[in-house]
DODREN-610158 format. One record per residue (C-alpha): z, x, y. Coordinates in Angstrom, 3 decimals. Last residue first. Example, Ala and Ser with C-alpha at 12.3 -4.5 7.8 and 13.67 -1.06 7.14 Angstrom:
<recs>
<rec <7.140; 13.670; -1.060>>
<rec <7.800; 12.300; -4.500>>
</recs>
This chain:
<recs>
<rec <-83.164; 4.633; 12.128>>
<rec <-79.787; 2.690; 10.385>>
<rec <-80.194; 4.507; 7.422>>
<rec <-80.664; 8.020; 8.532>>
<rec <-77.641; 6.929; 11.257>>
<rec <-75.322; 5.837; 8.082>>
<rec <-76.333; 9.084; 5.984>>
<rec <-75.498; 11.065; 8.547>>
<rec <-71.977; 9.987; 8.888>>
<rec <-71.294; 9.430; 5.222>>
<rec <-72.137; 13.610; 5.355>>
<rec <-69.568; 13.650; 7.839>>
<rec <-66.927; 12.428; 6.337>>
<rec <-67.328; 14.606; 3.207>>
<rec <-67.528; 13.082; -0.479>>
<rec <-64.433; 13.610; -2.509>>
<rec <-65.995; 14.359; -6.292>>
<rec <-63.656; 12.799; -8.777>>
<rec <-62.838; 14.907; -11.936>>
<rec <-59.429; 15.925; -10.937>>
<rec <-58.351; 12.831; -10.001>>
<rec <-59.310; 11.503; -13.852>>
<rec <-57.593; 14.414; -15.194>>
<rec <-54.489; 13.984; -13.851>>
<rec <-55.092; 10.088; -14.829>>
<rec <-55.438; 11.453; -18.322>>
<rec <-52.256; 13.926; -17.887>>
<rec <-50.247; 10.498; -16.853>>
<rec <-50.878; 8.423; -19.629>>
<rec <-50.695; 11.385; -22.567>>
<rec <-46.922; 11.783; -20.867>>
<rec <-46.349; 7.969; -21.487>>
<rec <-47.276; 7.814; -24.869>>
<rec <-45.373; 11.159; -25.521>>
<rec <-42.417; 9.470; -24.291>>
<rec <-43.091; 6.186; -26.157>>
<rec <-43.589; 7.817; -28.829>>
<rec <-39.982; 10.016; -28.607>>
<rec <-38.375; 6.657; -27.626>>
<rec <-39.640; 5.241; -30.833>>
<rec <-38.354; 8.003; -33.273>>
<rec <-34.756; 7.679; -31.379>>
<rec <-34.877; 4.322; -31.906>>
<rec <-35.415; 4.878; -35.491>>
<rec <-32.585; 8.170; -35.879>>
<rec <-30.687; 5.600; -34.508>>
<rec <-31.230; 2.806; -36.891>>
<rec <-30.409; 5.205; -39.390>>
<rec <-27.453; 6.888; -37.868>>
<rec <-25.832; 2.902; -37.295>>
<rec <-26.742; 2.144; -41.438>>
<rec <-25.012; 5.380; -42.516>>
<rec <-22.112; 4.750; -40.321>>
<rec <-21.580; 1.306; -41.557>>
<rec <-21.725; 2.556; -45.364>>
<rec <-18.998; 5.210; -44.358>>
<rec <-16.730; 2.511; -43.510>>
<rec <-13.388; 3.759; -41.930>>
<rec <-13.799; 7.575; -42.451>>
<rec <-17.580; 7.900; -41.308>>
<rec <-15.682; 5.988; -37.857>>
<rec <-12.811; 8.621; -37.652>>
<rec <-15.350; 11.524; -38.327>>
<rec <-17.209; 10.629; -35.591>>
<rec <-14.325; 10.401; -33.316>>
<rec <-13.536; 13.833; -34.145>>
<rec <-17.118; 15.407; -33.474>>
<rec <-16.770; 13.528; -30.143>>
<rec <-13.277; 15.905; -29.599>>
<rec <-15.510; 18.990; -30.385>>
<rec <-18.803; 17.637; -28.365>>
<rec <-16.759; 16.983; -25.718>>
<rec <-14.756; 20.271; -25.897>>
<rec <-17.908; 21.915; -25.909>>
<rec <-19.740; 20.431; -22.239>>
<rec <-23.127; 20.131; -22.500>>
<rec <-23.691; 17.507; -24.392>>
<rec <-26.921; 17.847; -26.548>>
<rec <-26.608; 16.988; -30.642>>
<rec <-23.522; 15.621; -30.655>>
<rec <-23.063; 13.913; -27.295>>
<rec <-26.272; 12.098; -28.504>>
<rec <-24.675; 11.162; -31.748>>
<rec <-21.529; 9.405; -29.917>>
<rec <-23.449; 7.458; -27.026>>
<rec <-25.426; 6.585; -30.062>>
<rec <-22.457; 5.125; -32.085>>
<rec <-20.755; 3.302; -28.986>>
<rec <-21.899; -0.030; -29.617>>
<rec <-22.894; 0.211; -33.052>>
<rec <-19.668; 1.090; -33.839>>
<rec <-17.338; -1.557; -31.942>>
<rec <-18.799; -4.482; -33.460>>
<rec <-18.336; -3.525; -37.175>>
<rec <-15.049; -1.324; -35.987>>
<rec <-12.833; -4.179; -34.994>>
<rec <-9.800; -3.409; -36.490>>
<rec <-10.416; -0.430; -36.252>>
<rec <-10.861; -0.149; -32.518>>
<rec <-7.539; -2.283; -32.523>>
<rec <-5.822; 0.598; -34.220>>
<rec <-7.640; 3.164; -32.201>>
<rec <-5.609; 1.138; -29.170>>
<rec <-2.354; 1.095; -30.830>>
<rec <-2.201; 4.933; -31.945>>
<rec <-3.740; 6.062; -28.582>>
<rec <-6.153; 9.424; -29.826>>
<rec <-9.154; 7.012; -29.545>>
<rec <-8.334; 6.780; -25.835>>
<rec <-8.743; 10.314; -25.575>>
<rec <-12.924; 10.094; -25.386>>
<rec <-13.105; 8.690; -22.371>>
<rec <-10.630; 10.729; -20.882>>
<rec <-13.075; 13.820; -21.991>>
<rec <-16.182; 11.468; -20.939>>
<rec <-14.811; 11.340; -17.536>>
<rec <-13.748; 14.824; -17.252>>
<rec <-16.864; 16.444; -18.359>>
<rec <-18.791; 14.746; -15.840>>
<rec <-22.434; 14.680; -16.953>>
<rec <-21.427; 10.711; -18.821>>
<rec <-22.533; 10.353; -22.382>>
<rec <-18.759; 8.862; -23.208>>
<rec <-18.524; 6.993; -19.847>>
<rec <-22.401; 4.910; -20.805>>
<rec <-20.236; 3.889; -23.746>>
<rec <-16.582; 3.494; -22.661>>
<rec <-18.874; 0.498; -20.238>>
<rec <-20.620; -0.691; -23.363>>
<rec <-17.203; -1.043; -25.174>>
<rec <-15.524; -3.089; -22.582>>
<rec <-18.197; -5.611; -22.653>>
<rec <-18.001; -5.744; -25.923>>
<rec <-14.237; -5.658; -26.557>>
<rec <-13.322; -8.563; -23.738>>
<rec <-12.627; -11.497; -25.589>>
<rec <-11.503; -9.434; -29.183>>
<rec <-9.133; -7.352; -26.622>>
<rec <-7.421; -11.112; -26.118>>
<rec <-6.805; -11.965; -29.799>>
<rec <-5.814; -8.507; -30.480>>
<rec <-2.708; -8.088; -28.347>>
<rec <-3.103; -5.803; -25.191>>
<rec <-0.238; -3.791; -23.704>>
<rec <-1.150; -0.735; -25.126>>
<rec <-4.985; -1.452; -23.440>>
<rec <-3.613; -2.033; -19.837>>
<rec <-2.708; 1.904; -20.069>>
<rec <-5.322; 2.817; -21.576>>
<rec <-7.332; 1.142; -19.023>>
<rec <-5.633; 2.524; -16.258>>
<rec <-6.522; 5.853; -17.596>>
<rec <-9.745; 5.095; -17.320>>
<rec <-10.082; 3.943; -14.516>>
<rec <-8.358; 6.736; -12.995>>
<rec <-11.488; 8.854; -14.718>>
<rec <-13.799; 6.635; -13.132>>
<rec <-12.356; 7.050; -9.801>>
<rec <-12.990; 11.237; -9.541>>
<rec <-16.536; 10.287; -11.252>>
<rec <-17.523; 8.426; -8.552>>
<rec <-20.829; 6.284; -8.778>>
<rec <-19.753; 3.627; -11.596>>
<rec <-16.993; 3.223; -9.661>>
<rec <-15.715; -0.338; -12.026>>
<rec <-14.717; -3.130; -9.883>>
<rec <-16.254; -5.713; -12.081>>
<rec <-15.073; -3.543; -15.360>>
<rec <-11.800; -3.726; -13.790>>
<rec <-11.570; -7.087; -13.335>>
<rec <-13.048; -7.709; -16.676>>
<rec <-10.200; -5.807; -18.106>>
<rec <-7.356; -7.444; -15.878>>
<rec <-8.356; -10.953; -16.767>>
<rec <-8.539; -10.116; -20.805>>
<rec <-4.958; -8.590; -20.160>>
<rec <-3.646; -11.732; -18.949>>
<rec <-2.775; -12.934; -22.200>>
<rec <0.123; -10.397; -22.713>>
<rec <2.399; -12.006; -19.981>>
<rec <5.021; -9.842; -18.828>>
<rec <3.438; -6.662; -19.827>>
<rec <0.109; -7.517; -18.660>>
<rec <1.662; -8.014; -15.016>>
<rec <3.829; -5.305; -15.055>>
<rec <0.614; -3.047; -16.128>>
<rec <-0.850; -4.551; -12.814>>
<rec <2.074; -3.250; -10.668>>
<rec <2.371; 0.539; -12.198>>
<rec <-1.848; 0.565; -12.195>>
<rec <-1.420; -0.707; -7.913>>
<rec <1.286; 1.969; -7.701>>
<rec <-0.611; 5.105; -8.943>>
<rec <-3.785; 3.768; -7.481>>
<rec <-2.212; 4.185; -3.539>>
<rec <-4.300; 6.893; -2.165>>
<rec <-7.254; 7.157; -5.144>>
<rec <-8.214; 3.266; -3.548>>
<rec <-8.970; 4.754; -0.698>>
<rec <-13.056; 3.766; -1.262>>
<rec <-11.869; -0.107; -1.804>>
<rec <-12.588; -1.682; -4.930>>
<rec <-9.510; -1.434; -6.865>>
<rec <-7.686; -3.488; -4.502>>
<rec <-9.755; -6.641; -5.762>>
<rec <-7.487; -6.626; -9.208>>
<rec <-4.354; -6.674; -6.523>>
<rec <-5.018; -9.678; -3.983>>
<rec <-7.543; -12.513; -6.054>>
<rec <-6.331; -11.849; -9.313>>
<rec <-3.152; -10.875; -10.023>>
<rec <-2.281; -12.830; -6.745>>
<rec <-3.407; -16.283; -8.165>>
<rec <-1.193; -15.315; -11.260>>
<rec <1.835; -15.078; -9.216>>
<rec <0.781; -18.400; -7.461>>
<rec <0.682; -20.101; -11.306>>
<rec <3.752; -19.271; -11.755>>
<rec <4.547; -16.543; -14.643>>
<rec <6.802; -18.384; -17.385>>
<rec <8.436; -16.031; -17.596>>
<rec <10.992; -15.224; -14.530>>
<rec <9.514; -12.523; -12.442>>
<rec <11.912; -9.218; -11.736>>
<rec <9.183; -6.615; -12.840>>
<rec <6.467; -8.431; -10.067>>
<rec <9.352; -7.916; -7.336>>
<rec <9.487; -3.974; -8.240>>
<rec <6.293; -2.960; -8.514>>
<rec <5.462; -5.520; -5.548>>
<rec <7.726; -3.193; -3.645>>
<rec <5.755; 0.454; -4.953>>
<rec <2.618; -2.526; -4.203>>
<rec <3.944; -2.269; -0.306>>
<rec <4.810; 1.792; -0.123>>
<rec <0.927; 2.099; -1.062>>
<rec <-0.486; -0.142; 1.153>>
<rec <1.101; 1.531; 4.036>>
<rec <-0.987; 3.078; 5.974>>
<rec <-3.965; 0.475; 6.326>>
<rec <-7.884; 0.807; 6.641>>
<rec <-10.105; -1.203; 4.489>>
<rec <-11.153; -3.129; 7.402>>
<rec <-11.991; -6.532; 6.797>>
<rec <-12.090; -7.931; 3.051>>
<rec <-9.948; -5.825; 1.226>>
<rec <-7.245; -4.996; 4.060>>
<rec <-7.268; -8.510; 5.427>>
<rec <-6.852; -9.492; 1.645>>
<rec <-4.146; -7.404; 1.448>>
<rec <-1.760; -7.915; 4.504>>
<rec <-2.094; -11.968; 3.548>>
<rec <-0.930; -11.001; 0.407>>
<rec <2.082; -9.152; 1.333>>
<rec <2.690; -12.133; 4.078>>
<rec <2.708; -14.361; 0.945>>
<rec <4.911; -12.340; -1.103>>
<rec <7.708; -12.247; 1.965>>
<rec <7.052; -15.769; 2.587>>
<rec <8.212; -16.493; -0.966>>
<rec <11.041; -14.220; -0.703>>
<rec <12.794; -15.386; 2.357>>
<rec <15.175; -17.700; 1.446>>
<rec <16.606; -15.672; -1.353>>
<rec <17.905; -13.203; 1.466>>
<rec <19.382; -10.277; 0.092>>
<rec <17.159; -8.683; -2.812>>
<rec <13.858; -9.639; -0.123>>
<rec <15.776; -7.798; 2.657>>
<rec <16.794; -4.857; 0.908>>
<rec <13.434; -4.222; -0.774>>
<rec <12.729; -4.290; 3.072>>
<rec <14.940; -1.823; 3.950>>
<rec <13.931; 0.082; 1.867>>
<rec <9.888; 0.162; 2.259>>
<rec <10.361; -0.117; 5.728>>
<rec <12.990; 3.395; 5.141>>
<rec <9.931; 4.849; 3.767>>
<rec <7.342; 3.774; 5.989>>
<rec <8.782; 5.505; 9.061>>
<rec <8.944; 9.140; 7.167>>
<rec <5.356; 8.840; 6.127>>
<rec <4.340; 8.257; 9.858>>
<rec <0.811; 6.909; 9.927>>
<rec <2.519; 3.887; 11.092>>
<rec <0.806; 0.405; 9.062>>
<rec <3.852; -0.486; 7.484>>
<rec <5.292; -1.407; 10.819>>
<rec <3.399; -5.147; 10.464>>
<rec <6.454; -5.260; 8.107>>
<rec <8.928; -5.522; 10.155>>
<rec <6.677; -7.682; 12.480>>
<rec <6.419; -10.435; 9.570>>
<rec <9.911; -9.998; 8.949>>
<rec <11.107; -10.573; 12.491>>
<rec <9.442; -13.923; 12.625>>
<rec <10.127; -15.052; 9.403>>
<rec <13.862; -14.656; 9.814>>
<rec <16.567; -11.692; 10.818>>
<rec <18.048; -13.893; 13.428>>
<rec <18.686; -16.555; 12.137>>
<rec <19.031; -15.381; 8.121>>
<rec <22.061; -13.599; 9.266>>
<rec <24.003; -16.869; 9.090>>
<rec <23.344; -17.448; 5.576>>
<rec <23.105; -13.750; 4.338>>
<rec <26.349; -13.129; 5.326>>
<rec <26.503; -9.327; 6.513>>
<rec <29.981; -7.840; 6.004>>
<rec <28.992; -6.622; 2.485>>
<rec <26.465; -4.026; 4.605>>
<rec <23.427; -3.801; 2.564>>
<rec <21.311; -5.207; 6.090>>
<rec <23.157; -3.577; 8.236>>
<rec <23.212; -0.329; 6.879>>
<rec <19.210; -0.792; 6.752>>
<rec <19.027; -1.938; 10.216>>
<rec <21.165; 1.429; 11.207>>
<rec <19.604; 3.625; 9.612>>
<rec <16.433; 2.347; 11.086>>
<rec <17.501; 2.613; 14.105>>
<rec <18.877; 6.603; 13.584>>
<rec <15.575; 7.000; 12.711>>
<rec <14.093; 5.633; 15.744>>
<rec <15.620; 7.598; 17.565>>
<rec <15.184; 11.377; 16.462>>
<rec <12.038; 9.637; 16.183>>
<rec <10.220; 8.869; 19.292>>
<rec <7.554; 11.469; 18.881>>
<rec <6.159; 9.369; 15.756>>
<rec <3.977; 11.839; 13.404>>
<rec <0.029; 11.547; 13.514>>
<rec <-1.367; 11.594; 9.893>>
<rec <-4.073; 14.785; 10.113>>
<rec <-7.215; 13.809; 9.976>>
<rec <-9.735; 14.986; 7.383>>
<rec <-8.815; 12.000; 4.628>>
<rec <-10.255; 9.409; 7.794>>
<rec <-13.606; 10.913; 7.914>>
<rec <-13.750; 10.881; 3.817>>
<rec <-12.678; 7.153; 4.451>>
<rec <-15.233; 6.346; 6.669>>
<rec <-14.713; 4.900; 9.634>>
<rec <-14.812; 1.410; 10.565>>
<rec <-16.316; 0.748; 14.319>>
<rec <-13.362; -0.329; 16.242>>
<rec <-12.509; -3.767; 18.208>>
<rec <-11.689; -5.310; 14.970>>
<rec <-9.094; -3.034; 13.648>>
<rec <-6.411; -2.867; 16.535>>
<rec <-3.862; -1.212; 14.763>>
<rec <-5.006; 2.721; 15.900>>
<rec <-3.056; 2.462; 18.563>>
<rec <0.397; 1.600; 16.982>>
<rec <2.240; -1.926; 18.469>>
<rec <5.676; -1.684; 18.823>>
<rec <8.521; -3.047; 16.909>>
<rec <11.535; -0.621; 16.420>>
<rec <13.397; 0.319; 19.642>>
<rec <13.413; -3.384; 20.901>>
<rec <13.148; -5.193; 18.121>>
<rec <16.383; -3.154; 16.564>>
<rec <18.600; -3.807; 20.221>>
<rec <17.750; -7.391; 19.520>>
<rec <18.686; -7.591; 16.026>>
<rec <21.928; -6.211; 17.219>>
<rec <22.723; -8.110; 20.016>>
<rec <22.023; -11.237; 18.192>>
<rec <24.172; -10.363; 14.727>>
<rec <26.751; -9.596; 17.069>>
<rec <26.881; -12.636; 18.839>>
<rec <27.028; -14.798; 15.260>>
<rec <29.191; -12.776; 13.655>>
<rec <29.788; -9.863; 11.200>>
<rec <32.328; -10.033; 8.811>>
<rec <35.014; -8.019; 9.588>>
<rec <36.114; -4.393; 8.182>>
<rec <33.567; -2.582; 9.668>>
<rec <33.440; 1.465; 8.167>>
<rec <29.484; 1.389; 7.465>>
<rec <28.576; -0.310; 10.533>>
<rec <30.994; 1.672; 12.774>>
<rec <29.548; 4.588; 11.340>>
<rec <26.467; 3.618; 12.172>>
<rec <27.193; 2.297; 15.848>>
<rec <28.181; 5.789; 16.477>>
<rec <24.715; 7.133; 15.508>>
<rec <23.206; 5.164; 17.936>>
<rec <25.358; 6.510; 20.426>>
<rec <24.895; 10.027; 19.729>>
<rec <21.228; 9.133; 20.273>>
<rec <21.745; 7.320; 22.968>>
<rec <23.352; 10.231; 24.993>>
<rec <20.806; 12.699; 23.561>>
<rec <18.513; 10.664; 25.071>>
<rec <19.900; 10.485; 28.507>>
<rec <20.344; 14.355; 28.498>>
<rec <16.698; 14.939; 27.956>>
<rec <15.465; 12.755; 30.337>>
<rec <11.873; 14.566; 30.796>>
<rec <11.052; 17.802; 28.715>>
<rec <9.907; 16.211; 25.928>>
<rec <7.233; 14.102; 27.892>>
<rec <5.931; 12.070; 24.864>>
<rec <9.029; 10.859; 24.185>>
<rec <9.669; 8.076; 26.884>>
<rec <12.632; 6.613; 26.385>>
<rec <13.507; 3.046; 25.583>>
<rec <16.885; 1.256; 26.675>>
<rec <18.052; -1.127; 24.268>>
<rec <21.073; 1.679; 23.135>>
<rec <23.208; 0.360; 26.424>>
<rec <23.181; -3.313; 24.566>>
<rec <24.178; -2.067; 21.201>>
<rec <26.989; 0.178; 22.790>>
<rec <28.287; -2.889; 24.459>>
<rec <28.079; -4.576; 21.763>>
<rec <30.127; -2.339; 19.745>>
<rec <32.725; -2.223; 22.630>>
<rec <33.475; -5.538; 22.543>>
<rec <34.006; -5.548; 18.684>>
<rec <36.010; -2.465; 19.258>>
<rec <38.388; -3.990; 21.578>>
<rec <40.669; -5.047; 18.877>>
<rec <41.272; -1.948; 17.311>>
<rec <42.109; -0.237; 20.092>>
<rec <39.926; 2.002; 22.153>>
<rec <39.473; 5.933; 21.721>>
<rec <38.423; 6.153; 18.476>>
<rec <35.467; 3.939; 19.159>>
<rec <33.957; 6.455; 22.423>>
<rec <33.694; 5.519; 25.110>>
<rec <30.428; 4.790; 26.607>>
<rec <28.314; 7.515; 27.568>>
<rec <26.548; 7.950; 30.781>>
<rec <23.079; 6.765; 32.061>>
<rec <22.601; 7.227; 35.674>>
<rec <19.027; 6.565; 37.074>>
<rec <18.609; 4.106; 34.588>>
<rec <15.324; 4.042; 32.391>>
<rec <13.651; -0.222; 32.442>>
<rec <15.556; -1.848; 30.166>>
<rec <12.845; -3.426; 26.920>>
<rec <13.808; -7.449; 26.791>>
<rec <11.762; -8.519; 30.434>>
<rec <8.944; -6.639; 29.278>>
<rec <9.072; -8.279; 25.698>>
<rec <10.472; -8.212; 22.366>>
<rec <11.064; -11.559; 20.740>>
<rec <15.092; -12.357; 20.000>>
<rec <14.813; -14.200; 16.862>>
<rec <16.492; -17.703; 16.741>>
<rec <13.448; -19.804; 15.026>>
<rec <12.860; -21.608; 18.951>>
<rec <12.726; -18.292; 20.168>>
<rec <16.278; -16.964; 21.378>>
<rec <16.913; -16.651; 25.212>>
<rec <18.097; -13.028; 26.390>>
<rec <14.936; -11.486; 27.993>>
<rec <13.904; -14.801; 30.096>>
<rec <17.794; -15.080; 31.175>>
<rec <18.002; -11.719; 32.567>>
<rec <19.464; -8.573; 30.856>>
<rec <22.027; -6.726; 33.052>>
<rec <20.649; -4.350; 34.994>>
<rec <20.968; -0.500; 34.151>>
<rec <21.740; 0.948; 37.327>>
<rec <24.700; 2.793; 36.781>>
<rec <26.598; 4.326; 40.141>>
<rec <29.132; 1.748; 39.742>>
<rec <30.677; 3.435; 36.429>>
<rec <30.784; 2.185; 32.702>>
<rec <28.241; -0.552; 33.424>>
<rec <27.920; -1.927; 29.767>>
<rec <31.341; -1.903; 28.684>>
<rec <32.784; -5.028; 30.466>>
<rec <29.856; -6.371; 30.954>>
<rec <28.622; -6.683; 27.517>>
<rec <31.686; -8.049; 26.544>>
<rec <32.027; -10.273; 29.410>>
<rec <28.535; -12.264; 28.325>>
<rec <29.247; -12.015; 24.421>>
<rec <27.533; -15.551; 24.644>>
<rec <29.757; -17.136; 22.869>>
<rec <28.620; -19.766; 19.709>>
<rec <30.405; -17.689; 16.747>>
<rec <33.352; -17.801; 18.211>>
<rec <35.625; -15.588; 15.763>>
<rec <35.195; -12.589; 16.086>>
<rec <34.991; -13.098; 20.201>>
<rec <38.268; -14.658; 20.113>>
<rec <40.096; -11.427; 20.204>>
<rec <39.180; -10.945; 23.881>>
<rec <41.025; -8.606; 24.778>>
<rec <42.973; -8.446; 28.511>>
<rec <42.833; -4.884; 30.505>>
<rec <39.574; -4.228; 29.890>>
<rec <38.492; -0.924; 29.123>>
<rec <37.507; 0.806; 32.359>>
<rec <40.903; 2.292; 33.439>>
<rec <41.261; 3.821; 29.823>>
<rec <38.424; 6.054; 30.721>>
<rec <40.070; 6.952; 34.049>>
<rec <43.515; 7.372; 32.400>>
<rec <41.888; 9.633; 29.989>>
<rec <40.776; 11.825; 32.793>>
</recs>
């Protein structure tokens, strides 16, 4: 038996294959890629193996094998020498371009266990390589990844579908790829790949280029949870490796966005992308560019307006806190963005606002909160007399932030008239008694700062209140003598007007 396997290895190496990076790998792949004569997996034809003009294999119909009628295992690397391993690799990546059908489970089931065990061969021979990688592998491989990996999901094609809700959309359950006990293993191996030390970034950058990024991360949109976190690492990978790549990285990120704000509001993976941008945005050199500022505002501050925003607001707060944090005068931008954008109808997303805010609000020097602090202020208003507990409750803690009650001091003549009659009216008639305890508080903090102030703010309330109160009763008197008026009116019957037309007309 081992004679037979040895009896297909061939008999003279080619040790020049490490080192050529400009062969075709042609009598590697043969050599290990028909492991019997009963096999009838064809060879890939010219069409399927040429390189776009940027050097990334495309998939196509001619790329993805066609299912053999005999697919058997390759041997196995501890079983070859040393110097036929590079051979055999290939070979291994050229047998593993065949794609199964998984939504019949009970159909091929020994083939696909065969490529799965050889799939996870190749990553251990990723992760234990002791060569650089070259130019033929690098093909194969990137190849054999396109083929298993990019697809296109049925639910992608946004404009031919009426857009759904998104309460519709939170009642359906995320639909899991079949295909991956195999496409994991992919993935594994792409990621290994790309950290491996044996990778040069410089020649790598041929085949994993623009092209293959932009459909790498087209796969953000799976519904699978499991797919979209090894995209999200391998392409943190990707963007830490290859320099080159980074601005088109950023601007295919943006481009993903503003299709997603302006078109369909439907995407799976917006929230794995900004957990990326958290990290990219916290690696910026200062000064910020003027294009990293363009995306502050025009891709992430219109984010907050979409009705799934609650999905991935943990991440897009993380990345626009970055923002602030790196450049301190940008917080005036962020606050008016978010007072543009504010959910003035959904109390669930007013109370994330809100403790966004507070967030952007520690990072906020006074000179820029003394831009924004009336139009803030009005908004924390109409939240402090708000029906929803909640909202006004969060409303209410931002006065318990050392730094932001500090700048509410420091500004307390504008600030106090603003929000003094949201405060009194919560007083005297909110529901809800831990708002009217923690509003009792913030009382106390402005009587405490400048108790003249305070006196002069109740006053002029107590007055407007005395005016609304006319006006009211004004009002009610209005509508009762109109009541009355109706009352008193005598309806005369149709047909009475019908007689006394004919008496007239006789």
């Amino acid at each position: 038996m081992i004679k037979q396997i040895f009896g297909k290895l061939p008999r003279k190496t080619s040790k020049s294959l490490q080192n050529d990076s400009n062969g075709s790998g042609e009598a590697a792949v043969n050599s290990y890629y028909a492991p019997n004569s009963t096999t009838n997996i064809s060879k890939p034809s010219s069409t399927s193996s040429k390189s776009s003009s940027n050097g990334t294999i495309a998939p196509n119909k001619t790329t993805t094998k066609t299912q053999p009628s005999a697919y058997e295992p390759l041997p196995s690397f501890r079983d070859v020498p040393l110097s036929d391993k590079p051979n055999l690799f290939i070979g291994k990546l050229t047998m593993c371009c065949v794609v199964f059908d998984f939504t019949d489970h009970s159909k091929n089931l020994k083939e696909k266990e065969i490529k799965r065990q050889t799939l996870l061969e190749l990553v251990d021979y990723i992760a234990s390589v002791g060569a650089k990688f070259n130019d033929v592998t690098m093909q194969e491989l990137t190849k054999m990844v396109s083929v298993n990996l990019f697809r296109t999901f049925p639910s992608a094609n946004h404009e031919s579908k009426v857009l759904e809700t998104h309460d519709v959309v939170d009642d359906e359950e995320p639909s899991l790829e079949p295909a991956w006990p195999h496409i994991q293993v992919v993935y594994e191996i792409l990621l290994r790949f790309v950290a491996s030390p044996m990778t040069d970034a410089k020649l790598a950058k041929r085949y994993i280029d623009h092209s293959f990024v932009l459909k790498l991360l087209d796969l953000f949109d799976s519904e699978d949870q499991r797919e979209r976190e090894y995209l999200k690492t391998i392409l943190h990978r990707v963007y830490g490796k290859f320099m080159v790549h980074r601005p088109y990285i950023r601007k295919a990120i943006n481009n993903i966005f503003y299709r997603f704000i302006s078109e369909t509001e439907k995407h799976s993976g917006i929230a794995e992308l900004l957990e990326i941008l958290g990290s990219i945005i916290n690696g910026f050199a200062l000064p910020l560019k003027e294009e990293h500022k363009l995306f502050l505002v025009r891709a992430l501050i219109p984010l907050h307006k979409a009705k799934c925003s609650s999905v991935y607001h943990q991440q897009l707060s993380y990345c626009i806190v970055q923002f602030v944090e790196k450049d301190f005068k940008l917080s005036d931008t962020v606050i008016r963005g978010l007072l543009k954008y504010w959910p003035v109808t959904n109390s669930s997303k007013e109370v994330m606002f809100l403790g966004e805010l507070e967030e952007v609000l520690e990072a906020t020097q006074a000179a820029e909160f003394q831009r924004c602090m009336v139009l803030l202020f009005r908004r924390i208003a109409r939240c402090l007399n708000s029906s929803h507990f909640q909202v006004a409750e969060r409303a209410l803690f931002l006065w318990n932030n050392d730094h932001i009650r500090t700048l509410i001091t420091q500004n307390y003549k504008v600030i106090m008239p603003i929000v003094f009659p949201a405060l009194e009216r919560n007083t005297r008639g909110h529901w809800n008694q831990a708002v009217q305890s923690l509003t009792i508080n913030v009382r106390k903090v402005f009587s405490d700062i400048d108790q003249v102030l305070f006196d002069e703010c109740l006053a002029k309330f107590q007055v407007e209140e005395e005016s609304q109160t006319e006006v009211k009763a004004k009002r009610e008197r209005t509508w009762k003598r109109l009541e009355d008026l109706a009352n008193e009116a005598v309806m005369v019957p149709r047909f009475v007007n019908s007689v006394n037309l004919a008496s007239s007309s006789e």
